[in-house]
Rosetta silent file (secondary structure, phi, psi, omega in degrees, C-alpha in Angstrom):
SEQUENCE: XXXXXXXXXXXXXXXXXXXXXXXXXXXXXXXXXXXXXXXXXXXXXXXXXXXXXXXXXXXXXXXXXXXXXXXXXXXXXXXXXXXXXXXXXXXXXXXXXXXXXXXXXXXXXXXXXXXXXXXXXXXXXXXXXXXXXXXXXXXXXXXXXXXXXXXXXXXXXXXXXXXXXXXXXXXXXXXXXXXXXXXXXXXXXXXXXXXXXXXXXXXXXXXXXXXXXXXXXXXXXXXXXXX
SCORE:     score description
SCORE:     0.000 S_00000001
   1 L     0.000  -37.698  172.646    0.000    0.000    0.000 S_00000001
   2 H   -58.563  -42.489  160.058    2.857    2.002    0.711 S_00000001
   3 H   -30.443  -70.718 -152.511    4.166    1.614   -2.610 S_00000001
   4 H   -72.905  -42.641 -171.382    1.380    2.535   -4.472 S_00000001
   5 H   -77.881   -9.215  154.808    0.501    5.706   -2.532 S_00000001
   6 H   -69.287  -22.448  166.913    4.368    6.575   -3.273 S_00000001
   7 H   -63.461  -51.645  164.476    3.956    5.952   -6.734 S_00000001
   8 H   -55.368 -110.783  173.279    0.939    7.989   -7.032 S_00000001
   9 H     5.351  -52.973  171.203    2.323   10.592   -5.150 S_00000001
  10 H   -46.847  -54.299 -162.903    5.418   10.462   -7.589 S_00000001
  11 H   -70.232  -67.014  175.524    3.460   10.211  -10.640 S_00000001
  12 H   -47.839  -45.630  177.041    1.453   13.553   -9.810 S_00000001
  13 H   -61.118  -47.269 -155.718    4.393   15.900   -8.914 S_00000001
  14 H   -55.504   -6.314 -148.142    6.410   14.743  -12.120 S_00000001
  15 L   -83.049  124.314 -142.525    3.255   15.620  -13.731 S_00000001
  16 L   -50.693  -61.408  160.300    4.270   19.019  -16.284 S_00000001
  17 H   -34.961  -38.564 -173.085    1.868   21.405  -14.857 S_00000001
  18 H  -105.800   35.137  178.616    2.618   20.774  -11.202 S_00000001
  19 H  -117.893  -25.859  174.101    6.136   20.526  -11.814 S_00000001
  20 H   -79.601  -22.076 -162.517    6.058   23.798  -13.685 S_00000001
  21 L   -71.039   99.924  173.727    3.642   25.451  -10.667 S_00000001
  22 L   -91.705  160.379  173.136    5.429   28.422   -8.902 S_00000001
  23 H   -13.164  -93.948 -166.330    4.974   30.377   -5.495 S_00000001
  24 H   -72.621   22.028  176.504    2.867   33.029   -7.431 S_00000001
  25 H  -114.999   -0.482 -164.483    1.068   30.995   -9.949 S_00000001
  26 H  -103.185  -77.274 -165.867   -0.122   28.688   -7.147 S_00000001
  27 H   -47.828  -24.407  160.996   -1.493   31.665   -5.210 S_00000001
  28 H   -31.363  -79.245  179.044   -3.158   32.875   -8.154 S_00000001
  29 H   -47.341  -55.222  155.519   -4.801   30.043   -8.414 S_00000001
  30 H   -17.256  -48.136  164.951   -5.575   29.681   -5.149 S_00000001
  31 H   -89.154   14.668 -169.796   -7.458   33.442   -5.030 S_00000001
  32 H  -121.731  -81.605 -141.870   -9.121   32.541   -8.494 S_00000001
  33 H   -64.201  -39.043  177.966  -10.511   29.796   -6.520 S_00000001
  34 H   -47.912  -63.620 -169.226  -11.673   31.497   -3.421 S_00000001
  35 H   -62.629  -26.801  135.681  -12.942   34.193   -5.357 S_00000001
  36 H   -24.737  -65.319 -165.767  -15.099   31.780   -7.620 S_00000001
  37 H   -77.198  -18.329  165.914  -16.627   29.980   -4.301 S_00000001
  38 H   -92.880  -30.089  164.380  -18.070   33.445   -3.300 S_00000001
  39 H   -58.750  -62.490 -168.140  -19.537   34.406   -6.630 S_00000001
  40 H   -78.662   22.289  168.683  -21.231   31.124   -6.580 S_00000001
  41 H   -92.344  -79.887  166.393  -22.492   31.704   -2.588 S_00000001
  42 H   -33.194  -39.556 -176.135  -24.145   34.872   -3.863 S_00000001
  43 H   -61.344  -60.096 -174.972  -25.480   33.455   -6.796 S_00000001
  44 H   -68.780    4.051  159.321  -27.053   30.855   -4.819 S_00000001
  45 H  -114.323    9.877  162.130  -28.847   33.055   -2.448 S_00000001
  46 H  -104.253  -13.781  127.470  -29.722   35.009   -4.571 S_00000001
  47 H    16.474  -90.552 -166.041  -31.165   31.818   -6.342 S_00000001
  48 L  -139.079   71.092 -148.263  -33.341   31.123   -3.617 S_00000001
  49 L   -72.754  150.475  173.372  -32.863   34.612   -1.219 S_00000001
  50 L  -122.630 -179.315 -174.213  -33.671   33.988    2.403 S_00000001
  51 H   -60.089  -35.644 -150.077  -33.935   36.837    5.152 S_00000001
  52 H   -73.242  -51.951 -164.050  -30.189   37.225    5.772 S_00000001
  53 H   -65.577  -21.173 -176.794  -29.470   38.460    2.111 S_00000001
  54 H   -82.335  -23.693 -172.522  -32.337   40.691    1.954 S_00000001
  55 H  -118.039  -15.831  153.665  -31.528   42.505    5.011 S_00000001
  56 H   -67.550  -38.589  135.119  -27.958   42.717    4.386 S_00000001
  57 H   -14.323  -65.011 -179.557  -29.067   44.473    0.982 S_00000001
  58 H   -65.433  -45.247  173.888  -31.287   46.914    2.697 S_00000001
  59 H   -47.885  -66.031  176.923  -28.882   47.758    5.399 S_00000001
  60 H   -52.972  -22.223  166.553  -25.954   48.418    3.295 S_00000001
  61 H   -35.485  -59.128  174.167  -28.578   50.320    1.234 S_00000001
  62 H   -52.357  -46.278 -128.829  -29.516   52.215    4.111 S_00000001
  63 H  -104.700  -28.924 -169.809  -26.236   52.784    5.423 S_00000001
  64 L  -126.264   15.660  177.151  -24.623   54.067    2.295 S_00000001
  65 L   -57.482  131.146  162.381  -27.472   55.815    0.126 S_00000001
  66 L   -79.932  101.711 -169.913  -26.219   59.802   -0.564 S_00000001
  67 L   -77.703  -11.037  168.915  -28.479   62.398    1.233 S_00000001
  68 L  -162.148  173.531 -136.170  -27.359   65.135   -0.045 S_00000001
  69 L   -70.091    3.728 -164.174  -26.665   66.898   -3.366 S_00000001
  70 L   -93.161  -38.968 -139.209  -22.476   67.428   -2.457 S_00000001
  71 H   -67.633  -33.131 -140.683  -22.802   63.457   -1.289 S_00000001
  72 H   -88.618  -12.178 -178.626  -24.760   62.653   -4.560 S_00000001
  73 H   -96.103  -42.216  163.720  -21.990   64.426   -7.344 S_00000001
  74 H   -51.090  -38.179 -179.463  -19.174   62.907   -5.184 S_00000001
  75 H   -92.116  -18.883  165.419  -20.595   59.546   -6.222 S_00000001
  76 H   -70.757  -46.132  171.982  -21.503   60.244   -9.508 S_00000001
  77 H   -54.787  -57.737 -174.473  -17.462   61.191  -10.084 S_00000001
  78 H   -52.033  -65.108  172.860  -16.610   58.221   -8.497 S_00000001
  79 H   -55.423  -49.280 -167.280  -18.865   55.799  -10.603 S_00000001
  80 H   -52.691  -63.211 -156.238  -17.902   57.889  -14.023 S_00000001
  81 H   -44.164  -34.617 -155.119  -13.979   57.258  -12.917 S_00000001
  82 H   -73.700  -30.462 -169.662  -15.128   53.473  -12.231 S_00000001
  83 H  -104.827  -77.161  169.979  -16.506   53.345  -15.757 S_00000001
  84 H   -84.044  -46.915 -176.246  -16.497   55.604  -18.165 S_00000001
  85 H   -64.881  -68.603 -173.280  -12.733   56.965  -16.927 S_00000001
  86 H   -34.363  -49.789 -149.370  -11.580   52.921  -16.972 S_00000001
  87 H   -81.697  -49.079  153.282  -12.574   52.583  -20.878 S_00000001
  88 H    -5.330  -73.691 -165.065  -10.618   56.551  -21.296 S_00000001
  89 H   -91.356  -35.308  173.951   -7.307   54.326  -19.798 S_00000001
  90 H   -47.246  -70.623  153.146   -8.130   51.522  -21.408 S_00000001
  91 H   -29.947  -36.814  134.018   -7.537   53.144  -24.412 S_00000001
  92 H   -53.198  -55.011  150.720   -4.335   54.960  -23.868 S_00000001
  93 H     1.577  -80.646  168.680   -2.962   52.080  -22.372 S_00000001
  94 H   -43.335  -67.131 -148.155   -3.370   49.971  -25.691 S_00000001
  95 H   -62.976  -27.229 -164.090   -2.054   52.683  -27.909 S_00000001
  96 H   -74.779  -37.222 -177.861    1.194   52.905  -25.550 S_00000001
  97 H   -59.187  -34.462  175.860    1.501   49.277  -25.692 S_00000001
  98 H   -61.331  -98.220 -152.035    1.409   49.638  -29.698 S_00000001
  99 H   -19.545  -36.051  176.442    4.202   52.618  -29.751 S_00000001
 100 H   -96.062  -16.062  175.844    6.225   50.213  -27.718 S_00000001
 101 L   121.993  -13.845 -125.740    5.631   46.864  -28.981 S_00000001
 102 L  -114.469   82.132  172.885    4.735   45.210  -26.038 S_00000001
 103 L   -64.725  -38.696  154.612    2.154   42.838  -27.782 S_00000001
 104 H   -60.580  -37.170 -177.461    1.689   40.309  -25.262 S_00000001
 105 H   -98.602   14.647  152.017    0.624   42.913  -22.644 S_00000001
 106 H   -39.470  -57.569 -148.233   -1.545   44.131  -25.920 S_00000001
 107 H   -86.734  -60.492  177.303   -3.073   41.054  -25.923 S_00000001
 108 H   -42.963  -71.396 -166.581   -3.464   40.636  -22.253 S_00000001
 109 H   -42.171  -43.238 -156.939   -4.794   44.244  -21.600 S_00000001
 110 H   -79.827  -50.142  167.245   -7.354   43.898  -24.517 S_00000001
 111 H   -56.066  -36.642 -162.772   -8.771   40.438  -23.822 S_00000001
 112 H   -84.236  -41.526 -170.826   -8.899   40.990  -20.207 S_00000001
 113 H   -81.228  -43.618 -162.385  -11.200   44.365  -20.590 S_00000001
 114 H   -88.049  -27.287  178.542  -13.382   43.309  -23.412 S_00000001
 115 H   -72.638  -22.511  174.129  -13.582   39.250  -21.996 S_00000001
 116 H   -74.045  -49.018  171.465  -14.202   41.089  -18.947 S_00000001
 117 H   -46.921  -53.978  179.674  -17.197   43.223  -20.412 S_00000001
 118 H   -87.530   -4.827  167.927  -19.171   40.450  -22.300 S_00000001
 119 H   -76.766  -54.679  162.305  -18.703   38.090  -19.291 S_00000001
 120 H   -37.802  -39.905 -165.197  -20.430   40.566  -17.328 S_00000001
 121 H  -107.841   -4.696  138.068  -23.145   41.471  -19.530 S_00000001
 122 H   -38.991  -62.492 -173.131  -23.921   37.109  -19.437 S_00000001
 123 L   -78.339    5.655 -171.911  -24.055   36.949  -16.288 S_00000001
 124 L  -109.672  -16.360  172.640  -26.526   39.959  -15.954 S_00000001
 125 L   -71.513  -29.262 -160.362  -28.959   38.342  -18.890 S_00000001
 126 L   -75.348  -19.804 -172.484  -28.456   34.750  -16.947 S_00000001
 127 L   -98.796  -45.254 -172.833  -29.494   36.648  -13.666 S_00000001
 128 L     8.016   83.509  178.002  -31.382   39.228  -14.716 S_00000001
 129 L  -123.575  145.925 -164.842  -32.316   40.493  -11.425 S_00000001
 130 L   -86.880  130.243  176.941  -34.035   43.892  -11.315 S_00000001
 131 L   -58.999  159.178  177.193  -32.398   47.061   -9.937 S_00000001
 132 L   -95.651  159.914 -159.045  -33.739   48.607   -7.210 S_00000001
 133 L   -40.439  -49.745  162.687  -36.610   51.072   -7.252 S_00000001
 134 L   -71.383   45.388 -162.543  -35.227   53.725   -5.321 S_00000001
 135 L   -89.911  174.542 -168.922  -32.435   54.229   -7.014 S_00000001
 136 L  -101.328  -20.993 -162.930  -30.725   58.120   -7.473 S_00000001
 137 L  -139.212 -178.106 -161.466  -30.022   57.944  -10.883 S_00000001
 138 L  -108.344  125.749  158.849  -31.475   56.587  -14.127 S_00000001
 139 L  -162.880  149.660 -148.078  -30.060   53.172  -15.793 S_00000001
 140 L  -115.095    6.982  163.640  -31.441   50.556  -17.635 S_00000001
 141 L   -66.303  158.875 -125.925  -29.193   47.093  -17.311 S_00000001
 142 L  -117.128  170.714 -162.975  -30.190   44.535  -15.443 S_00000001
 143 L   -68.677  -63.400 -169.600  -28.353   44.388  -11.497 S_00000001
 144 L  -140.611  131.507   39.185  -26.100   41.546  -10.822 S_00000001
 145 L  -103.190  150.633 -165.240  -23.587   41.209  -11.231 S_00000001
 146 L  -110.139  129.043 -148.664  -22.472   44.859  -10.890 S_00000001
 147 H   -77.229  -28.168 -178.871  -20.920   46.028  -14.126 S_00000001
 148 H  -105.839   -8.865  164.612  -18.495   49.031  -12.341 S_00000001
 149 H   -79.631  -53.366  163.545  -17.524   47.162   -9.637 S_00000001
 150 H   -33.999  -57.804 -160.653  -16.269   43.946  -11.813 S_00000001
 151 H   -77.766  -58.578 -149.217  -14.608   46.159  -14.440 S_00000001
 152 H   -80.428    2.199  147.292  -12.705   48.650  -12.285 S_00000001
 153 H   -71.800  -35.728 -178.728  -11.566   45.496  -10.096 S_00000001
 154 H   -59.909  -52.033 -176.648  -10.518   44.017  -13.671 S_00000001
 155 H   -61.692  -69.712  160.070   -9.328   47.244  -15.237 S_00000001
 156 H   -61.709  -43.011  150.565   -6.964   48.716  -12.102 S_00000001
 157 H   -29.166  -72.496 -167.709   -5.999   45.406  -11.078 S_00000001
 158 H   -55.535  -19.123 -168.474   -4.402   44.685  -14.250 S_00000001
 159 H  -105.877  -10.770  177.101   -2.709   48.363  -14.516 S_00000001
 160 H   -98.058  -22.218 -166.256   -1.439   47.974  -10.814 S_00000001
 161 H   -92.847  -34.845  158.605   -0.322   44.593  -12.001 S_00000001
 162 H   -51.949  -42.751 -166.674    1.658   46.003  -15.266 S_00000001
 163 H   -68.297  -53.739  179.417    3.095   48.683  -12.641 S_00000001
 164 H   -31.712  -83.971 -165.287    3.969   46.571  -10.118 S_00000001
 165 L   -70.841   39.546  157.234    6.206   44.282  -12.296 S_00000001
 166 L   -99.600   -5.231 -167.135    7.797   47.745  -14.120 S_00000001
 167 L  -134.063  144.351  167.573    8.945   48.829  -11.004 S_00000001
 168 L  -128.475   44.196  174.658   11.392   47.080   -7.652 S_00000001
 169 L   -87.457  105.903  171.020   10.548   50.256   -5.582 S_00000001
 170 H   -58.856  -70.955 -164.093    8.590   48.332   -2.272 S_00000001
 171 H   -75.639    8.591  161.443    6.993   51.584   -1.432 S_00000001
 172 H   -97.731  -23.099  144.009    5.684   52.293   -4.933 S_00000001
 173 H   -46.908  -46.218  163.639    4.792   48.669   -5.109 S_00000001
 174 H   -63.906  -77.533  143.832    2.657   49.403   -1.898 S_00000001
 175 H    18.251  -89.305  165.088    1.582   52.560   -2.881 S_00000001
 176 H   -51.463  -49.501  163.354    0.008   51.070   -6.186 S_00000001
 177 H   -11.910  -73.582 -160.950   -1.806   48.117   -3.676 S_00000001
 178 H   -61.565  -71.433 -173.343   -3.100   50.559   -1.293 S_00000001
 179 H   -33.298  -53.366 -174.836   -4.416   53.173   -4.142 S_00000001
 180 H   -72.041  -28.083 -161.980   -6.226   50.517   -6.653 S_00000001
 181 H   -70.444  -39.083 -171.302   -7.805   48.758   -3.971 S_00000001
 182 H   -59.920  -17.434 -164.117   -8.884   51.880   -2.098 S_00000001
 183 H  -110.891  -32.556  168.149  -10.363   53.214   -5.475 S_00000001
 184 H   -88.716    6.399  153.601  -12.112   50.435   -6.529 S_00000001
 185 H  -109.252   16.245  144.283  -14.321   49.555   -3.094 S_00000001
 186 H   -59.982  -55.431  177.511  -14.820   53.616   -3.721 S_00000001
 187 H   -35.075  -64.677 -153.805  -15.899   52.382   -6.748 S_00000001
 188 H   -67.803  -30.812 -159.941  -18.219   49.506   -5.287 S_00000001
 189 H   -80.639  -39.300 -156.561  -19.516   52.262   -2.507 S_00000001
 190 H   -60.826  -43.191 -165.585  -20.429   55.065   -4.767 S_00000001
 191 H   -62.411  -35.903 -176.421  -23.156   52.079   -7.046 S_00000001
 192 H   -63.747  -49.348 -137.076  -24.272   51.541   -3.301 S_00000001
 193 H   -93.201  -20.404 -173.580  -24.273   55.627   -2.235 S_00000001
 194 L  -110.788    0.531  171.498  -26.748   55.913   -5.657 S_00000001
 195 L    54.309    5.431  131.930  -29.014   53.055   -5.116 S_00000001
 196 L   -17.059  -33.560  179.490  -27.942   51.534   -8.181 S_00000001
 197 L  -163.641 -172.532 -166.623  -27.378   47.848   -7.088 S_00000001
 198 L  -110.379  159.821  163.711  -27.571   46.065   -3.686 S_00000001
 199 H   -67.593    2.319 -162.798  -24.396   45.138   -1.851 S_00000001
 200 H  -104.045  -42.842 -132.475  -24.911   41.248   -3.201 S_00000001
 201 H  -101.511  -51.959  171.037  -24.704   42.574   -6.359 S_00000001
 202 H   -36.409  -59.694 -162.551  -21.106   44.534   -6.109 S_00000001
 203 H   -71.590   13.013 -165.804  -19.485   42.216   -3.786 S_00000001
 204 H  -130.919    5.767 -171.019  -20.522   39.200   -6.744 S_00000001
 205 H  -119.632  -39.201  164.846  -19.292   41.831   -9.225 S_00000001
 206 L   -78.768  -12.624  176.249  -15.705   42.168   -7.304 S_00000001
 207 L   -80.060  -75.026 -163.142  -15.660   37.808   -6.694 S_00000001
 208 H   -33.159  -84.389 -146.250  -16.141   37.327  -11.191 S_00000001
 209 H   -41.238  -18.270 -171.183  -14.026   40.460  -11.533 S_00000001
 210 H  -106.410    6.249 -158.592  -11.060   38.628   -9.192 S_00000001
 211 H  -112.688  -44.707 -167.714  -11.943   34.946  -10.734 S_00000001
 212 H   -65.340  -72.274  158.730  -11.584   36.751  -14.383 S_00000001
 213 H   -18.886  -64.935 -173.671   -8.950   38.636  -14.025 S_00000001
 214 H   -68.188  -22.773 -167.150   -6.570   36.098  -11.957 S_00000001
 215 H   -65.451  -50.468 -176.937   -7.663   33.496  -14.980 S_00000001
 216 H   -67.636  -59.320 -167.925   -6.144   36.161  -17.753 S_00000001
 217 H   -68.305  -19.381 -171.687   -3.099   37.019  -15.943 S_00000001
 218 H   -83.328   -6.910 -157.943   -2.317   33.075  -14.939 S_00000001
 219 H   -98.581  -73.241 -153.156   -3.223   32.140  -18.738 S_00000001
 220 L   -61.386   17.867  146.287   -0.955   35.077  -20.351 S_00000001
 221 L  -106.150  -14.329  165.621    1.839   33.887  -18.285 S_00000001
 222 H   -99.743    2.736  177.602    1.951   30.777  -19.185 S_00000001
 223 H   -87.216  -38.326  153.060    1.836   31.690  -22.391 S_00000001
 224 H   -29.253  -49.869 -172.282    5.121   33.935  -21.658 S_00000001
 225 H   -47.865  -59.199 -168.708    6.349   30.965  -20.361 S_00000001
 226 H   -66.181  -32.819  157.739    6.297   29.001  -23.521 S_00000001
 227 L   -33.205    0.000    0.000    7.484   31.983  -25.678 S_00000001
């Protein structure tokens, strides 16, 4: 018996993928997976919602609606930057990557925003859950998954993630951490501060946006790899 479970055991490390499987490609995965097991926890309550999700909805609802017209322009800025300003840098981005060559992070950058965009607008036909009533502003896509939290985790991830490896500064390496993260759950608060989506719908819009994301950067490195 001992054998055989050494053999096994053998026969799986040699095996090319997990012999090839580094520090930060493991953790990748690893936060691809995580992030995955909470999209589908949301999905399924919202599936078949019970009191907890419904009152965690209203609360955060409650808690972070904008009362007053300074609160309600602050959040409007915030959402454009989340949105409309991501597609802006999206677009510079690309062209710089042309002037310089850098074709693989072309490829990455391009695939990642637009594979991000039509995943998103799947999962909001496959869902099609209805915004909510009260909302501050006027829009007409369906809810959840929420379309500005996913992309600006997708978009500024990936541009903190070009920066990162351009730079061996630690505190500009932090710096960039602390900034994207801080601006995208701005992002996710502002869809909340406008009564745009429920807090189910964001936090299931920041799980895809980390499952998609980590999938593109773990693919386009192994593609590096092979190169």
């Amino acid at each position: 018996m001992s054998n055989l479970f050494n053999d096994a055991k053998s026969r799986i490390l040699n095996l090319p993928f997990i012999r090839s499987l580094t520090l930060p490609l493991a953790l990748g995965l690893l936060a691809s997976i995580i992030c995955l097991v909470i999209f589908a926890a949301i999905a399924e309550d919202l599936h078949e919602p019970g009191e907890e999700i419904i009152f965690i909805d209203i609360a955060f609802a409650q808690a972070f609606r904008a009362d007053s017209p300074q609160a309600l322009t602050f959040y409007r800025a915030l959402s454009f930057i989340g949105y409309q300003g991501l597609w802006i840098i999206g677009v510079l981005v690309a062209l710089y990557f042309v002037i310089k060559k850098h074709w693989l992070h072309l490829g990455l950058w391009v695939v990642t925003l637009l594979g991000g965009l039509l995943l998103n607008n799947v999962l909001k036909l496959l869902f099609a859950r209805p915004r909510p009533e009260t909302r501050l502003i006027d829009v007409i896509a369906y809810s959840f998954p929420s379309g500005h939290a996913m992309m600006s985790l997708i978009g500024f991830g990936l541009l903190t993630y070009f920066l990162w490896r351009a730079t061996n500064n630690a505190i500009l390496r932090i710096f960039l951490v602390f900034g994207s993260t801080l601006l995208v759950m701005l992002v996710g608060i502002s869809r909340l501060a406008l009564n745009v989506h429920y807090v189910s719908d964001v936090l299931a819009g920041f799980a895809a946006g980390g499952v998609w994301l980590l999938s593109c950067i773990i693919v386009a490195n192994r593609i590096a790899r092979v190169e």
